[in-house]
DOKOL-959221 format. One record per residue: residue in one letter; x, z, y of N, C-alpha, C, CB in turn. Coordinates in steps of 0.1 Angstrom, whole numbers, padded with zeros to 4 digits, always signed. Each point is the difference from the previous one (the first is absolute). Glycine has a CB too. Example, Ala and Ser with C-alpha at 12.3 -4.5 7.8 and 13.67 -1.06 7.14 Angstrom:
BEGIN
A+0132+0078-0057-0009+0000+0012+0009+0000+0012-0019+0012-0012
S+0015-0019+0023+0009+0000+0011-0008+0008+0011+0012-0022-0006
END
This chain:
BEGIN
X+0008+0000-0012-0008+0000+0012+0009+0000+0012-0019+0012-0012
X+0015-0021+0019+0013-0002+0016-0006+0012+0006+0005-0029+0010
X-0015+0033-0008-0006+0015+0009-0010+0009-0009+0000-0015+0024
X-0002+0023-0014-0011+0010-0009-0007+0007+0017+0019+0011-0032
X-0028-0005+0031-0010+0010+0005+0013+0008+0007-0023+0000-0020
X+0015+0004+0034+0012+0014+0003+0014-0009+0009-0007+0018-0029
X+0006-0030+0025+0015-0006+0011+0011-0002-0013-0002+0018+0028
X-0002-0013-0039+0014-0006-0009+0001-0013-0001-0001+0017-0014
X+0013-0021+0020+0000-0015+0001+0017-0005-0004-0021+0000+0022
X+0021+0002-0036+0012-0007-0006-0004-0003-0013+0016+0012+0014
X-0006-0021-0014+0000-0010-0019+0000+0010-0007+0014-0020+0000
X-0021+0020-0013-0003+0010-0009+0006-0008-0007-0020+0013+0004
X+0033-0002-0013+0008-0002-0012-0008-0004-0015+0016+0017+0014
X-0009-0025-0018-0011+0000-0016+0008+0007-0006-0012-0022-0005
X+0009+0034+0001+0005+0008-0012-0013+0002-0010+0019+0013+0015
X-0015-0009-0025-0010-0002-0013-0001+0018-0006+0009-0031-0007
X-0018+0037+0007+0004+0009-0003+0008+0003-0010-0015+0002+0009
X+0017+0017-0010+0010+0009-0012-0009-0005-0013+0009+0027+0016
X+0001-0030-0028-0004+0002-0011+0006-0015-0006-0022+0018+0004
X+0016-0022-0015+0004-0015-0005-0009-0010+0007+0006+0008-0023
X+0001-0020+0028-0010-0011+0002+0001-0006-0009+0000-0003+0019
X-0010-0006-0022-0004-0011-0007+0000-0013+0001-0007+0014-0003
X+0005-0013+0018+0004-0014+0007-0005+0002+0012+0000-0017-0019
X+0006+0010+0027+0001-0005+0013-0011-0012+0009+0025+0006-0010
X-0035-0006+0010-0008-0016+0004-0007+0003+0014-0008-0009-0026
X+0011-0003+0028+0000-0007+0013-0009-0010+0007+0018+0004-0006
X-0021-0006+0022-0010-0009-0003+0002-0012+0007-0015+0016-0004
X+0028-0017+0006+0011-0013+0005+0011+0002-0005-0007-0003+0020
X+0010-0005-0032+0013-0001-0004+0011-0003+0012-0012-0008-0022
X+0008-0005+0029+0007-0007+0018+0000+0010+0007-0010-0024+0004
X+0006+0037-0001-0001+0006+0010+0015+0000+0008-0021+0012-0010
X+0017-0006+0021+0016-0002+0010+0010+0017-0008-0014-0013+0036
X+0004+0019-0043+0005+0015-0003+0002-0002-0017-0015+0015+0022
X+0017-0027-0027+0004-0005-0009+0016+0007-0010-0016-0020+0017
X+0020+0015-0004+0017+0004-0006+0001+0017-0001+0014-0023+0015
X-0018+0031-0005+0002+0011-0001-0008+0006-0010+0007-0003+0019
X-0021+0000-0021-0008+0007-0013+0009-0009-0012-0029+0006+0012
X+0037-0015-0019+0005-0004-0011+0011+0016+0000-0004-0033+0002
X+0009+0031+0010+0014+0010-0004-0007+0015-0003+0020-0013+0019
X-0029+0016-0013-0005+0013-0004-0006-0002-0011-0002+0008+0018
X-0007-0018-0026-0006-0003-0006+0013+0004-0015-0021-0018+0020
X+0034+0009-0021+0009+0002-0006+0008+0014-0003-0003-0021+0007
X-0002+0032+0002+0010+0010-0001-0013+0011-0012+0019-0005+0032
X-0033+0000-0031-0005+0010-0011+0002-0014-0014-0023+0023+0018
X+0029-0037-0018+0000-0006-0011-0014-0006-0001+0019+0013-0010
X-0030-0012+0017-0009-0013-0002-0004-0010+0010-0007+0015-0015
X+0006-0026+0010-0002-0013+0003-0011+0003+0012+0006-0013-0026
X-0005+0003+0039-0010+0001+0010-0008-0014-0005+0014+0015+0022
X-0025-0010-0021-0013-0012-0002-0014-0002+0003+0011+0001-0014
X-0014-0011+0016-0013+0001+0002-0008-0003-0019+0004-0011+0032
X-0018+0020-0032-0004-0003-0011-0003+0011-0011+0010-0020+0007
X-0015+0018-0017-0010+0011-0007+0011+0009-0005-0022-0016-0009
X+0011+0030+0005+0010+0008-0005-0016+0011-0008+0029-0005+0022
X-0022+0008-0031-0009+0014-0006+0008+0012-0004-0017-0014-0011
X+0013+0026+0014+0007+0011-0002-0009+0006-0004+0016+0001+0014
X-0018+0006-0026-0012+0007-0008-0015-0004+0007+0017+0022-0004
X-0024-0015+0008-0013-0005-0003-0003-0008+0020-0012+0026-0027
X+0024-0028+0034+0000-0009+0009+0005-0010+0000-0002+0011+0007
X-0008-0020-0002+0004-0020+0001+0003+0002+0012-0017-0017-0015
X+0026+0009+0018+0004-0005+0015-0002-0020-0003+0022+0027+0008
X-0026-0026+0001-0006-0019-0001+0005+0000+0009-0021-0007-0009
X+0030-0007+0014+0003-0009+0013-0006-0010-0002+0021+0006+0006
X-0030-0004+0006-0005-0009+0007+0003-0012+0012-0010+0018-0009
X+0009-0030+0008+0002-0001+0010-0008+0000+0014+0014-0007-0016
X-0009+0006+0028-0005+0003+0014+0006-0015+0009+0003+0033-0002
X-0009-0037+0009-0002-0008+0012+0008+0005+0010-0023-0005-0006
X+0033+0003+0006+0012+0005+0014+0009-0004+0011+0000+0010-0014
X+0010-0024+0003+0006-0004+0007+0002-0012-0006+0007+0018+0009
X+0004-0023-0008+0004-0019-0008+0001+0003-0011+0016-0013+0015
X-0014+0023-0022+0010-0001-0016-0009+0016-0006+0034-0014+0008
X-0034+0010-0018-0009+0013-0008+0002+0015+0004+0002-0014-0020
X-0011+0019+0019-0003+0012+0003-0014+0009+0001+0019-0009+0008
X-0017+0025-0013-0001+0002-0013-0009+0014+0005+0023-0013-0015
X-0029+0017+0006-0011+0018+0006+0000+0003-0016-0023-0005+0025
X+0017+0019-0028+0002+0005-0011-0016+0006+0002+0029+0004-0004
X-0038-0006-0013-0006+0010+0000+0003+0007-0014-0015-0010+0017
X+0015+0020-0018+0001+0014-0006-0011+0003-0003+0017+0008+0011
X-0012-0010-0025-0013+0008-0008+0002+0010-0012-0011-0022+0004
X+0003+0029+0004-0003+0018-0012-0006+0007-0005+0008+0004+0007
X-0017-0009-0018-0010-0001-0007-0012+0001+0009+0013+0008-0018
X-0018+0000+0029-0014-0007+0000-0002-0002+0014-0011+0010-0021
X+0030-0009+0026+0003-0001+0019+0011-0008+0002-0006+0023+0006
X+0002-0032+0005+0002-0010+0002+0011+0002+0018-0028-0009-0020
X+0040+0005+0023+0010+0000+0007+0003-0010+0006+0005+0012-0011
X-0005-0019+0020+0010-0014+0007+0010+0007+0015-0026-0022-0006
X+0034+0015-0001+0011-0003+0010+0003-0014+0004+0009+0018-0010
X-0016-0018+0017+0000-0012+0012+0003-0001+0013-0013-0004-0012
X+0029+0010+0018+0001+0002+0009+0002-0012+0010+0004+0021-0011
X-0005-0037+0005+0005-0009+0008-0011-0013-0003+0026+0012+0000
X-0031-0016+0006-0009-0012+0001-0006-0002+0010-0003+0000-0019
X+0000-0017+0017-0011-0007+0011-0013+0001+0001+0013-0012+0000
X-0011+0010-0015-0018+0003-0004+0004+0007-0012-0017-0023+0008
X+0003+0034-0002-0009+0008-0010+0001-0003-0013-0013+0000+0016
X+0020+0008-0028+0001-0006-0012-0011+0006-0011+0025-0004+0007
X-0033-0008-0011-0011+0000-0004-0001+0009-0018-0003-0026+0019
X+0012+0030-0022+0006+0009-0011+0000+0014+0008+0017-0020-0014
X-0015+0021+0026-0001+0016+0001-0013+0007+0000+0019-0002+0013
X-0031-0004-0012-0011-0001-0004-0006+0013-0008+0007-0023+0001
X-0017+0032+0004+0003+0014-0010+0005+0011-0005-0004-0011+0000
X+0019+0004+0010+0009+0012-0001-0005+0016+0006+0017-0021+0003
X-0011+0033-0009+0002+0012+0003+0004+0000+0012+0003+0006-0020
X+0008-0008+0022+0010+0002+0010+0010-0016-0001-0001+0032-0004
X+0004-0036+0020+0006-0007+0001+0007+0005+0012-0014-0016-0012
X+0029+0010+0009+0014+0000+0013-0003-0016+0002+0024+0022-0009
X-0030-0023+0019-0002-0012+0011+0009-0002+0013-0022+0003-0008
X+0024-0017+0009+0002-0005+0011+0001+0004+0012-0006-0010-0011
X+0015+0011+0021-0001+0009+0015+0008-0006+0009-0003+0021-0010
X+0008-0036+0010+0010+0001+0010-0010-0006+0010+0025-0003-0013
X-0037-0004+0015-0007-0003+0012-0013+0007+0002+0010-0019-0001
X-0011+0025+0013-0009+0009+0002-0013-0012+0002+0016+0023+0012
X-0016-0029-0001-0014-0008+0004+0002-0009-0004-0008+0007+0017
X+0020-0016-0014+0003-0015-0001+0010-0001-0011-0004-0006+0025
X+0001-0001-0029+0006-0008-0014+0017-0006+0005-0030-0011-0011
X+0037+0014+0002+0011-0006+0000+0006-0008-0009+0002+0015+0011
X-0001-0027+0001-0002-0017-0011+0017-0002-0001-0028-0018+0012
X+0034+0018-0024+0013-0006+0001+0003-0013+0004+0002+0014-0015
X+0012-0019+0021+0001-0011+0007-0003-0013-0020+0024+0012+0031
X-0029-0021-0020+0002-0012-0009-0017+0000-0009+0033+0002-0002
X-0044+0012+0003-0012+0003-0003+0001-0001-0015-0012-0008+0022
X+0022+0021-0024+0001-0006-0015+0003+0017-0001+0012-0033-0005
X-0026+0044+0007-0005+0012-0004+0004+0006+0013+0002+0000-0027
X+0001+0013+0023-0005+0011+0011-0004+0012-0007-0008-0016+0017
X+0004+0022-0006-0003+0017+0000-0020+0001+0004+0033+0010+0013
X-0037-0005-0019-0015+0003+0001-0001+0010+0009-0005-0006-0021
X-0003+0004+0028-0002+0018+0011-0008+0010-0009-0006-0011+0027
X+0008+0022-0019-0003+0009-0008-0017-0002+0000+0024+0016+0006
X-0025-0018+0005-0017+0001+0002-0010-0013-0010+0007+0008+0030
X+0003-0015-0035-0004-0013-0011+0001+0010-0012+0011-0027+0010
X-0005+0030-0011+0002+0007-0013-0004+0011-0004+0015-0008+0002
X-0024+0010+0008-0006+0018-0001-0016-0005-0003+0016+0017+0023
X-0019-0030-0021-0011-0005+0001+0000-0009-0014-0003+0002+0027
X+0013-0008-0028-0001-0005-0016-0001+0012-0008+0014-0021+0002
X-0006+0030-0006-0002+0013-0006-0012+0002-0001+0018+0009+0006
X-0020-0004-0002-0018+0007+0005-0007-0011-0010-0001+0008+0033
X-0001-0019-0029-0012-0013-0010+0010+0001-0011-0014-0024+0019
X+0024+0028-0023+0006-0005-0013+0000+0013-0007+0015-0021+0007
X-0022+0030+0000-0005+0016-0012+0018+0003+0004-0026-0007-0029
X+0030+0005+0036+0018+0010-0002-0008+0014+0007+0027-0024+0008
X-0023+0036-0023-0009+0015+0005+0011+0010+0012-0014+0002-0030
X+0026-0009+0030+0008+0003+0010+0014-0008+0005-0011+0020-0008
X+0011-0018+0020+0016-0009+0007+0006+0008+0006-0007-0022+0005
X+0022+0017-0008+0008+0008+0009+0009-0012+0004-0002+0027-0010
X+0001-0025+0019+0011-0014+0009+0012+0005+0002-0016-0010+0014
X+0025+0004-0025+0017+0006-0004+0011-0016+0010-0009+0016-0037
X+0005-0026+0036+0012-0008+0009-0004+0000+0019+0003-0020-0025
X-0001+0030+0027-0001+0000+0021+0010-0004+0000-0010+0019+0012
X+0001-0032+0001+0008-0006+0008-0001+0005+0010+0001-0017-0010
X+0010+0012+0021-0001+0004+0014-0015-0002+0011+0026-0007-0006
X-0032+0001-0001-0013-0003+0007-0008+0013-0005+0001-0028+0000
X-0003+0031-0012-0005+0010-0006+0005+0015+0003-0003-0018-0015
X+0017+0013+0021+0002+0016+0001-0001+0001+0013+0015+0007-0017
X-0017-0015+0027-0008+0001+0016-0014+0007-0001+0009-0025+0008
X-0014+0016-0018-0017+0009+0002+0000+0012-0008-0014-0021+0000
X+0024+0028-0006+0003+0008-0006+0002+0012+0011+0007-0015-0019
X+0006+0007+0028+0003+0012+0015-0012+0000+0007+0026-0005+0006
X-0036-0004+0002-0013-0001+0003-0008+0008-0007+0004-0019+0006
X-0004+0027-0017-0013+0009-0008-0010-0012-0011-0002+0020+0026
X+0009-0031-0025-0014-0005-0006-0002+0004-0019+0001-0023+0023
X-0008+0021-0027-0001+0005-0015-0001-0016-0004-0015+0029+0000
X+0017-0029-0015+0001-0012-0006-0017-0003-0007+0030+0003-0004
X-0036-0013+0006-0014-0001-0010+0003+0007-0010-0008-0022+0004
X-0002+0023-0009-0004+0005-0015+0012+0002-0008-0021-0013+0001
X+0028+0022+0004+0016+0002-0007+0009+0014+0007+0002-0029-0003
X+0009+0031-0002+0012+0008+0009+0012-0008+0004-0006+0019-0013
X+0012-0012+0019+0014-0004+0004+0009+0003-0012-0003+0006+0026
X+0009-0008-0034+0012+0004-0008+0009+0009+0007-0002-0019-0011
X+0005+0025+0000+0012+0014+0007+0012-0002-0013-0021+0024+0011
X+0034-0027-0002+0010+0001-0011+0004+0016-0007+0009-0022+0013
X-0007+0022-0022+0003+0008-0007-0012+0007-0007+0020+0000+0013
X-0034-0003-0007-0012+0006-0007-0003-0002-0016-0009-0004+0022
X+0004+0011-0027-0002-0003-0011-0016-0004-0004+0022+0013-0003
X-0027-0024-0001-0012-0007-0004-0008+0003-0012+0010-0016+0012
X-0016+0028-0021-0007+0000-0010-0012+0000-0006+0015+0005+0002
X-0014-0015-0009-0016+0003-0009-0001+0002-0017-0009-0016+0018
X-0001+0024-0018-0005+0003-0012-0004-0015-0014-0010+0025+0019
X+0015-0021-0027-0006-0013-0011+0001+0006-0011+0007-0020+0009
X-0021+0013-0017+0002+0004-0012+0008-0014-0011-0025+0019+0006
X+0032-0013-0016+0005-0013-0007-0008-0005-0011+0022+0007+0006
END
């Protein structure tokens, strides 16, 4: 997350928590933060990727997302009878988050959309995305990628639609049966 609530306004490190990983996935292989998540990615020995994974009674599905020129990717998480997306980056609304429990959504444009040069994707506003949620049954959002536009209406007081602001270091849980 480039910002958070409160004025925290620096690059948030990818560290993975204490314990064993299993793997590493991603939702731009191309990203510009590429090289540096490989080398970290290498120092616990697993591979960075985009793409599926199961760890006991959780599926992680990659999906893909509508973003930019070249593939890229959202996750939904599934845990027996609760449902997870991580979609912190797209243009459009991805029609798989649909139902979700909880979703980490899109944040880098607050009102206006941000179209990459050459019209080949972008960033969704938050206010698009709080409104697709809502008709697509998403039972909660938290808007985890602020952008600088987002974190303006953030210093302004404004609240996000039908969602939260993300907080780094918070922790997110729900109950499931398996």
């Amino acid at each position: 997350m480039r910002g958070a609530p409160g004025g925290l306004r620096r690059r948030a490190r990818a560290e993975p928590p204490p314990g064993r990983l299993d793997a590493w996935l991603v939702t731009d292989e191309r990203s510009e933060l590429r090289s540096e998540l490989r080398r970290r990615a290498a120092t616990w020995d697993v591979p960075l990727r985009a793409g599926d994974l199961r760890v006991g009674d959780v599926l992680v599905r990659c999906r893909p997302v509508v973003h930019t020129s070249h593939p890229a990717y959202g996750y939904r998480i599934e845990a027996g009878d609760v449902v997870v997306v991580w979609a912190p980056e797209f243009w459009e609304f991805p029609a798989w988050a649909a139902g979700a429990d909880l979703m980490f959504a899109e944040a880098a444009a607050w009102d206006r959309p941000i179209r990459f040069r050459g019209g080949v994707g972008g960033h969704a506003t938050v206010r698009a995305t709080g409104e697709q949620a809502a008709r697509q049954g998403v039972r909660r959002v938290v808007y985890a990628h602020i952008g600088r536009p987002s974190l303006r209406a953030i210093d302004a007081g404004l609240k996000p639609p039908g969602g939260e602001w993300g907080v780094e270091g918070r922790t997110y849980s729900l109950r499931f049966t398996p």
